[in-house]
C-alpha positions in Angstrom: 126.5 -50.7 168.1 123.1 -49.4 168.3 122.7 -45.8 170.3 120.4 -46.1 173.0 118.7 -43.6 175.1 120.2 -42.0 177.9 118.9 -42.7 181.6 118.2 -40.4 184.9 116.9 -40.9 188.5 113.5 -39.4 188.1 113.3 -39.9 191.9 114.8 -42.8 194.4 114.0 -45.8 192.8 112.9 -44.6 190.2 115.4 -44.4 187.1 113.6 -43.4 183.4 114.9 -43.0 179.8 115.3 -39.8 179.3 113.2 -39.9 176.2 109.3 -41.6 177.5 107.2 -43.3 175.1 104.1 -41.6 175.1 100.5 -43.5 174.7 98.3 -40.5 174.0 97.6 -41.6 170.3 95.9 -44.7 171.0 93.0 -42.6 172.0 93.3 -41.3 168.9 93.9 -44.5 166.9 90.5 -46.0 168.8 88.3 -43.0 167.8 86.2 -44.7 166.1 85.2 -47.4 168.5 87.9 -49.6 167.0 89.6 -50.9 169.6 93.8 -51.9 169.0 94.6 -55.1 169.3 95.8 -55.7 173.1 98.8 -58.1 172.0 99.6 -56.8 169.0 100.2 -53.4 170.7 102.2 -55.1 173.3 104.4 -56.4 171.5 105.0 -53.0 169.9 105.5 -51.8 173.2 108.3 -54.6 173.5 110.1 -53.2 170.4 110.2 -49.9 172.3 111.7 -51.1 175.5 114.1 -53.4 173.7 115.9 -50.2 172.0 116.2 -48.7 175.3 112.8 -46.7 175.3 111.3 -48.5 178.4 109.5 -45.8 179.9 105.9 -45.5 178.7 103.3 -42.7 180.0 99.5 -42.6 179.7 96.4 -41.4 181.3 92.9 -42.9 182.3 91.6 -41.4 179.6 94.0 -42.4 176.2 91.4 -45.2 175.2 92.9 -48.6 176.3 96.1 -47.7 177.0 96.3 -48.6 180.3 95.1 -51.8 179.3 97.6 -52.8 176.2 100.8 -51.4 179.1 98.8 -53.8 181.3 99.3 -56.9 178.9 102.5 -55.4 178.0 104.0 -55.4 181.6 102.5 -59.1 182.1 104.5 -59.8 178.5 107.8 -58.8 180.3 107.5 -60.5 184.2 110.2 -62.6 184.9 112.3 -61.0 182.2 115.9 -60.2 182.7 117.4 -56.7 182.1 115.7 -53.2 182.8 112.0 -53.7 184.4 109.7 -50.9 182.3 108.5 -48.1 183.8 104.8 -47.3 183.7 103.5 -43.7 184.0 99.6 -42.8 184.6 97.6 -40.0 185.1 94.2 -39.3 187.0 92.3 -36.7 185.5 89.3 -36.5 187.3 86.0 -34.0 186.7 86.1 -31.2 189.1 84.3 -32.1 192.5 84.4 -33.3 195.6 87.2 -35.8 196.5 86.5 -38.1 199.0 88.2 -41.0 200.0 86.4 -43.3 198.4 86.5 -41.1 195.1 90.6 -41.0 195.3 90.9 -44.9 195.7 88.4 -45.5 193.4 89.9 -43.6 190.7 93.7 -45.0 191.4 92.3 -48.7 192.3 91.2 -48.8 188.3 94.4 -47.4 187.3 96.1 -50.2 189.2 93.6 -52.8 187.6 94.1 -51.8 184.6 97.7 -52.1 184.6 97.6 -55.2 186.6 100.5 -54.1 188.9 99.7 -53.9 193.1 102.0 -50.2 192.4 102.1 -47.4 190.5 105.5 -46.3 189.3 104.6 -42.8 189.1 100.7 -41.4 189.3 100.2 -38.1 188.0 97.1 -36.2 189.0 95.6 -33.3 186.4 92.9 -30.7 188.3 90.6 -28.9 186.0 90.0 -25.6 187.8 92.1 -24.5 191.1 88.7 -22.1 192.2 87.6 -25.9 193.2 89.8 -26.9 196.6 88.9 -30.6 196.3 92.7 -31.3 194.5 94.0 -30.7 198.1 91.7 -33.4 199.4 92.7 -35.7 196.7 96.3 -34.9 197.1 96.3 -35.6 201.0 94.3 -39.1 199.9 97.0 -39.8 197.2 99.8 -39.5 200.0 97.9 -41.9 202.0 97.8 -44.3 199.0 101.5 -43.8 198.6 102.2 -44.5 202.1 100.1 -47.9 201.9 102.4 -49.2 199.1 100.1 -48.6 196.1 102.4 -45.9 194.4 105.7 -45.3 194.3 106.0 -41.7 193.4 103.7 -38.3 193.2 103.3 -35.7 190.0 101.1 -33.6 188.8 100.5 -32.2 185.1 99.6 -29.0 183.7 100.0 -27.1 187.1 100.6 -23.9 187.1 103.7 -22.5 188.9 101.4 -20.6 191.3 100.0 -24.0 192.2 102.9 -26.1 192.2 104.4 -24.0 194.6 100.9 -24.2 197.1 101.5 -28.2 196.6 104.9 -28.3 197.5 105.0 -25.2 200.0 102.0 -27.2 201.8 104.2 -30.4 201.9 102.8 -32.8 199.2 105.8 -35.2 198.0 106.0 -34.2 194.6 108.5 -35.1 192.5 107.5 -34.1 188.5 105.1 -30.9 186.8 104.2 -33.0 183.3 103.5 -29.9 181.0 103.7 -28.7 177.2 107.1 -27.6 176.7 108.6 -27.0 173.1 109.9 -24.3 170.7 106.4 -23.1 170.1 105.3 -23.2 174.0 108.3 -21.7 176.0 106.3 -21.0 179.3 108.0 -23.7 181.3 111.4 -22.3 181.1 110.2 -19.3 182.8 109.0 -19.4 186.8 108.5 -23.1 186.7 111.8 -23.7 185.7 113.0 -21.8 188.5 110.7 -22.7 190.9 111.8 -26.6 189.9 115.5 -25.9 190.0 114.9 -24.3 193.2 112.9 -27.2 195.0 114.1 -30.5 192.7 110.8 -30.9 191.0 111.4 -32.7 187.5 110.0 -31.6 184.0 108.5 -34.4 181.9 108.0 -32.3 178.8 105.4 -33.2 176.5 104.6 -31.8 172.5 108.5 -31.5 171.9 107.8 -31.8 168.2 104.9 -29.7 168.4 102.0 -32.6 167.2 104.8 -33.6 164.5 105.1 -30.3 162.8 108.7 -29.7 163.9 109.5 -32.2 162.1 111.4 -32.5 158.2 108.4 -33.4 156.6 106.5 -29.9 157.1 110.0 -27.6 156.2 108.9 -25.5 153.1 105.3 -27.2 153.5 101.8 -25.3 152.6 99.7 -24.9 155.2 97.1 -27.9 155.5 93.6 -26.8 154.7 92.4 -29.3 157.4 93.3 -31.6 159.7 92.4 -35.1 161.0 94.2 -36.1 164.0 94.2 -34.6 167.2 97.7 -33.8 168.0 97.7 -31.7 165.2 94.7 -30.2 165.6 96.1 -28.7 168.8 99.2 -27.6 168.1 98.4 -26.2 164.8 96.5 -23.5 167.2 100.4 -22.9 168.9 101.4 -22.0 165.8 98.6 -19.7 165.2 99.2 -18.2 168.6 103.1 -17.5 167.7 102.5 -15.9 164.5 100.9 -18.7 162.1 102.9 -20.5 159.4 105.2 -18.2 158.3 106.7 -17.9 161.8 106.7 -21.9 161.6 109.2 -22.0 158.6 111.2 -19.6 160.0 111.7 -21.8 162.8 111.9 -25.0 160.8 114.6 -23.0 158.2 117.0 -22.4 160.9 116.4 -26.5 163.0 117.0 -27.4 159.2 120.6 -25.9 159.0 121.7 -27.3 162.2 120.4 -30.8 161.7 122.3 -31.0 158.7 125.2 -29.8 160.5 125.2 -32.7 162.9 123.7 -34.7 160.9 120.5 -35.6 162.6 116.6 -34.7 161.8 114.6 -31.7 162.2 112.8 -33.8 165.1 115.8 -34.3 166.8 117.3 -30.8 166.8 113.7 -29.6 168.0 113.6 -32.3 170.9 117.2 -31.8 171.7 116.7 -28.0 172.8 113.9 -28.9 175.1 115.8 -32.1 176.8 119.1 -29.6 177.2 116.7 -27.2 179.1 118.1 -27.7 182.7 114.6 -28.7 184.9 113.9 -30.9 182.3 114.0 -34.7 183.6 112.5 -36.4 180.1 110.6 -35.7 176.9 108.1 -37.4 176.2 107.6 -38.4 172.1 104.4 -40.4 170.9 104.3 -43.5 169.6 101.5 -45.0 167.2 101.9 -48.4 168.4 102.0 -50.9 165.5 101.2 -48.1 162.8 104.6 -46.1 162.2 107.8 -46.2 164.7 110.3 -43.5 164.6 112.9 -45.5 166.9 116.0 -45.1 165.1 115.4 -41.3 164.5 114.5 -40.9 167.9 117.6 -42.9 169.3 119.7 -40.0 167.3 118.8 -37.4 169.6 121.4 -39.1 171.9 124.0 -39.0 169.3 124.8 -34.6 169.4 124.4 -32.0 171.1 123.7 -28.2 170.5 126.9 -26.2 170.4 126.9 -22.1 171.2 126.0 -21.5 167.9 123.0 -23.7 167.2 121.1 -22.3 170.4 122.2 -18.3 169.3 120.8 -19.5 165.8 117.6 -20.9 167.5 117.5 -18.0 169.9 117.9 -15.8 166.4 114.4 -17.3 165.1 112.8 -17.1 167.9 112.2 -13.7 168.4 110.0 -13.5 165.7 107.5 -15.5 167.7 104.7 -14.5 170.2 104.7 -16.2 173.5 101.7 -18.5 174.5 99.3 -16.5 177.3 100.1 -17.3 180.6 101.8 -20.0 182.8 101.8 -23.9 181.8 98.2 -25.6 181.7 96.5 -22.3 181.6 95.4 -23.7 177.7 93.4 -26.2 179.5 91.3 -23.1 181.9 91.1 -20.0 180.0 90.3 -18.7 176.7 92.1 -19.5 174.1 91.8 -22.7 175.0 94.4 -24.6 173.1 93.2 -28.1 172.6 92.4 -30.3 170.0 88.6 -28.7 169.8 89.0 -25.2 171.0 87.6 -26.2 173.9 87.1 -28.6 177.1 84.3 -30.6 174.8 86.8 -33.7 174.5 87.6 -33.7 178.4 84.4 -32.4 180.7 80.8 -32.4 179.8 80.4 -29.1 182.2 81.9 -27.5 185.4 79.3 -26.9 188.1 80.1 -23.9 190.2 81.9 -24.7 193.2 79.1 -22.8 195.7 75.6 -23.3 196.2 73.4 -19.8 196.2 70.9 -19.4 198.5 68.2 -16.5 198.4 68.3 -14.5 201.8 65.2 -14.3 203.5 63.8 -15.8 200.6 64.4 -12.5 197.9 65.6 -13.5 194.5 67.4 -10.5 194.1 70.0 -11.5 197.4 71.2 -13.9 197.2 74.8 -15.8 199.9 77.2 -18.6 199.4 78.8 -20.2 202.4 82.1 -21.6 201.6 81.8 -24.5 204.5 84.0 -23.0 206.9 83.4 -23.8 210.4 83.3 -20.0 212.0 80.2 -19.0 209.2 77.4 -20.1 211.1 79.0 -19.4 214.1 79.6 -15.7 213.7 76.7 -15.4 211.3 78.5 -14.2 208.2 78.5 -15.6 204.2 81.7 -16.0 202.4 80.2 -13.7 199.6 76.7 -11.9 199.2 74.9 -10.5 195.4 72.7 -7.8 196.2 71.3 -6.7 192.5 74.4 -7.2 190.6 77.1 -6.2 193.3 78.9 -9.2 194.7 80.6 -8.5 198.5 83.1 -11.3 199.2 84.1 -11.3 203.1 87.8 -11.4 204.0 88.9 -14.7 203.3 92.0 -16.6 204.7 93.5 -19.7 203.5 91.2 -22.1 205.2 90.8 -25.5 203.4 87.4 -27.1 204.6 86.4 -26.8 208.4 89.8 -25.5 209.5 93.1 -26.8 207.7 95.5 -23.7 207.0 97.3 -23.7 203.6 100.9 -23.3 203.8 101.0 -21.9 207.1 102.8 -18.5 207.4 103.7 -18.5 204.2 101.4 -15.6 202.4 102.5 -16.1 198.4 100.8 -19.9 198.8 98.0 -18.7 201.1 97.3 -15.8 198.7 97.0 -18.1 195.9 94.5 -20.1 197.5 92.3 -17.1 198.4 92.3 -15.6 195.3 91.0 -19.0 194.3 88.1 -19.2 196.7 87.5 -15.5 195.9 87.0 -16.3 192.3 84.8 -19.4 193.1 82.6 -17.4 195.6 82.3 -14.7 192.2 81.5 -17.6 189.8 78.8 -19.4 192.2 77.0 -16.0 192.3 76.6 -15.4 188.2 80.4 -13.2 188.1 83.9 -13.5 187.1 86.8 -12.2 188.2 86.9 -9.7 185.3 83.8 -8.1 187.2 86.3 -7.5 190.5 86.2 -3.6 190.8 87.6 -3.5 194.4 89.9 -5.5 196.6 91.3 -5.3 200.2 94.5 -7.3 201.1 95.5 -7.5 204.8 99.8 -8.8 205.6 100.4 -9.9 208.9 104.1 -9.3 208.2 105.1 -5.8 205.6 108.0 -7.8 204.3 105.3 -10.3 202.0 103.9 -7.2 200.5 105.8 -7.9 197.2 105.3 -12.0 196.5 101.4 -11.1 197.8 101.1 -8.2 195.0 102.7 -10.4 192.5 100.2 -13.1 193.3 97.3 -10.4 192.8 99.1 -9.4 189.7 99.1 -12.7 188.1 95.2 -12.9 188.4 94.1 -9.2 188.1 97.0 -7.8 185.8 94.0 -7.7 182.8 91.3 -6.4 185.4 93.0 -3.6 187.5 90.7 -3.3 190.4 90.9 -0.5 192.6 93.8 -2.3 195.5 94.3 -1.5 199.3 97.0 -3.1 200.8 97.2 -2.8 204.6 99.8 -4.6 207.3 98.2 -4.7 210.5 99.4 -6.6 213.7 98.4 -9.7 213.2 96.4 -11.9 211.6 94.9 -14.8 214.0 96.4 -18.1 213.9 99.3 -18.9 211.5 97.3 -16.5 208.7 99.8 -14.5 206.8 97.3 -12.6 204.6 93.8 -11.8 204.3 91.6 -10.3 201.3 88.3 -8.7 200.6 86.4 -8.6 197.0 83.7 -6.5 195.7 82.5 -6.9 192.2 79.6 -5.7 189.7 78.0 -8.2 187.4 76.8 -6.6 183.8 
């Protein structure tokens, strides 16, 4: 009898294979404006789902994938056993997120799939200094509530922002992020923070764009590189401590696959599905190129003893952890992507504020941040005179008045530090150029989540810091901060 994947309730109503086929190489199969044949590649699809992998994720932007799972889905109606799951993601370009913006981004995603719901949509957000993923978050919920999808995720947020999402209410039920032996960050605070709060990893690049994998152990280093995937996570490796450090790694997931008699892949994939927030891993498929289903079907045949993970543990010392918290490679240097860059996602990201001379002098310049109370009480939200930047004291207010996560200050200081950055930015700055700030608590008892907040976005900075508790803030304001910077 054949081994087929194992199974868990992603959320109610919503049961997945614990290994997900991922789509994200048709994009790179159609690079060259050769489009996959739609039935061909649904029938490929079929294969999958047959040997138990009938969970299948994509995004609006892996060429037609959306399409092929659309023809695919319409293939299987009527079937009997297991109905696939479909997973999708809405990336879109930072900006404002009206109403009609959010349906018309998720009414494509449902033509294209040619389903009236979404089994689970997963929305991507480029840069947090913008606040329009709150809009689009509160128009998603309204979309879920009308029947067109089932479930809520995001991908590639940060912890920080996870926790605003959640804190603030949104129904989220899965964080889709890198998570491997080469990019550890999501067993750190957003594992916690998931185990915590029931939020499910879908971990993606298990095998590291295929180089944890036998056919790279003892391997030269390739002197170029064609395909995407590759391209990416070859910079991982770099980042850990380049190629050496990779056979080091592969060395030791060598000896235990042998052990149990299983592949390099699945040792490598094994570790991450055994990490306890982890929901699913997600493995690519080329569909109707090169399948890997038997292989993959052997991850559910073993599983790591005490020994295997102190020998992995062992190796992995040697390594340097990725920079930062999960999806940080996607919105600061070093970006770690396929080109180095955004290039392949966003053609540019306009500054959040408009700058307005005052009184008409070049060299002053204000940005309003659209909150009701600025031209009432006459103030900007942050002011360049010369190359000093003054940024006002700034609460969590989302457009004309909605509090973020009322009374809770680590989520509302989040959300300022945002806006502070975006009020820097939209006046020529950056929040390396911060030389001063000025944090207000309504309640001593946040002073530490607050400072670890502040931490987190001005640990490489070091500003001069003030941190004050006062009475009260007005409203359900927990915290309050101030910004001063010098461009140049």
């Amino acid at each position: 009898m054949s081994i087929r994947p194992d199974r868990t309730l992603l959320a109610p109503g919503l049961e997945i294979s614990r290994m997900v086929t991922g789509l994200w190489q048709v994009a790179d199969m159609e690079r060259d404006g050769r489009l996959l044949d739609r039935d061909a590649a649904a029938s490929a699809m079929a294969d999958y789902a047959r040997a138990g992998f009938d969970s299948f994720d994509m995004a609006d932007h892996y060429g037609s994938a959306e399409l092929i799972t659309g023809r695919f889905l319409d293939m299987q109606a009527g079937a009997e056993g297991q109905r696939p799951t479909a997973f999708t993601k809405w990336c879109p370009s930072p900006g404002p997120m009206s109403a009609d913006v959010v349906r018309s981004g998720i009414a494509e995603r449902l033509e294209r799939l040619g389903v009236e719901t979404i089994d689970l949509l997963q929305f991507h957000w480029w840069m947090f200094e913008h606040p329009g993923y709150i809009d689009a978050m509160k128009e998603l919920v309204a979309l879920q509530q009308e029947g067109r999808i089932l479930h809520l995720g995001v991908t590639n947020f940060d912890t920080d922002h996870l926790r605003l999402l959640v804190k603030h209410g949104f129904p989220i039920v899965s964080n889709q992020v890198s998570f491997s032996l080469l990019d550890r960050r999501a067993g750190e605070d957003m594992s916690r923070f998931c185990l915590a709060t029931g939020v499910r990893l879908l971990a993606y690049g298990t095998l590291g764009g295929g180089f944890l994998t036998d056919r790279w152990v003892g391997a030269p280093e390739p002197t170029s590189i064609e395909d995407w995937s590759k391209s990416k996570y070859k910079r991982f490796i770099d980042v850990i401590g380049g190629w050496p450090v990779l056979q080091t790694i592969l060395a030791a997931l060598q000896e235990i696959a042998r052990k149990h008699g299983v592949s390099v892949a699945n040792v490598a994939t094994r570790w991450v599905l055994e990490q306890p927030a982890v929901a699913s891993v997600i493995v690519g498929a080329r569909l109707g190129e090169r399948e890997h289903r038997a292989d993959n079907a052997a991850l559910f045949s073993f599983s790591l003893d005490e020994d295997d993970k102190q020998r992995i543990d062992e190796v992995l010392t040697s390594t340097r952890p990725i920079p930062g918290d999960c999806g940080d490679e996607y919105r600061r240097p070093p970006f770690l992507t396929a080109s180095g860059d955004l290039s392949h996602h966003l053609e540019s990201i306009p500054p959040v504020f408009d700058a307005f001379p005052i009184d008409g002098r070049p060299d002053r310049l204000r940005i309003d941040s659209g909150s009701v109370w600025e031209p009432i009480c006459g103030y900007s939200r942050a002011v360049r005179i010369g190359n000093r930047i003054l940024v006002s004291g700034t609460t969590a207010t989302h457009g004309s008045g909605e509090i973020i996560c009322p009374g809770d200050a680590q989520g509302q200081a989040v959300y300022i530090l945002d806006k502070i950055a975006a009020s820097i930015a939209s006046l020529g700055g950056t929040l390396a150029d911060t030389i001063r700030t000025r944090i207000y608590l309504s309640n001593a008892d946040d002073w530490e989540p607050v400072s670890r907040v502040h931490g987190r976005y001005f640990g490489a900075v070091r500003p001069a810091n003030t941190l004050l508790e006062i009475s009260r803030l007005v409203g359900d304001y927990a915290v309050e901060i101030e910004a001063e910077a010098v461009v140049g």
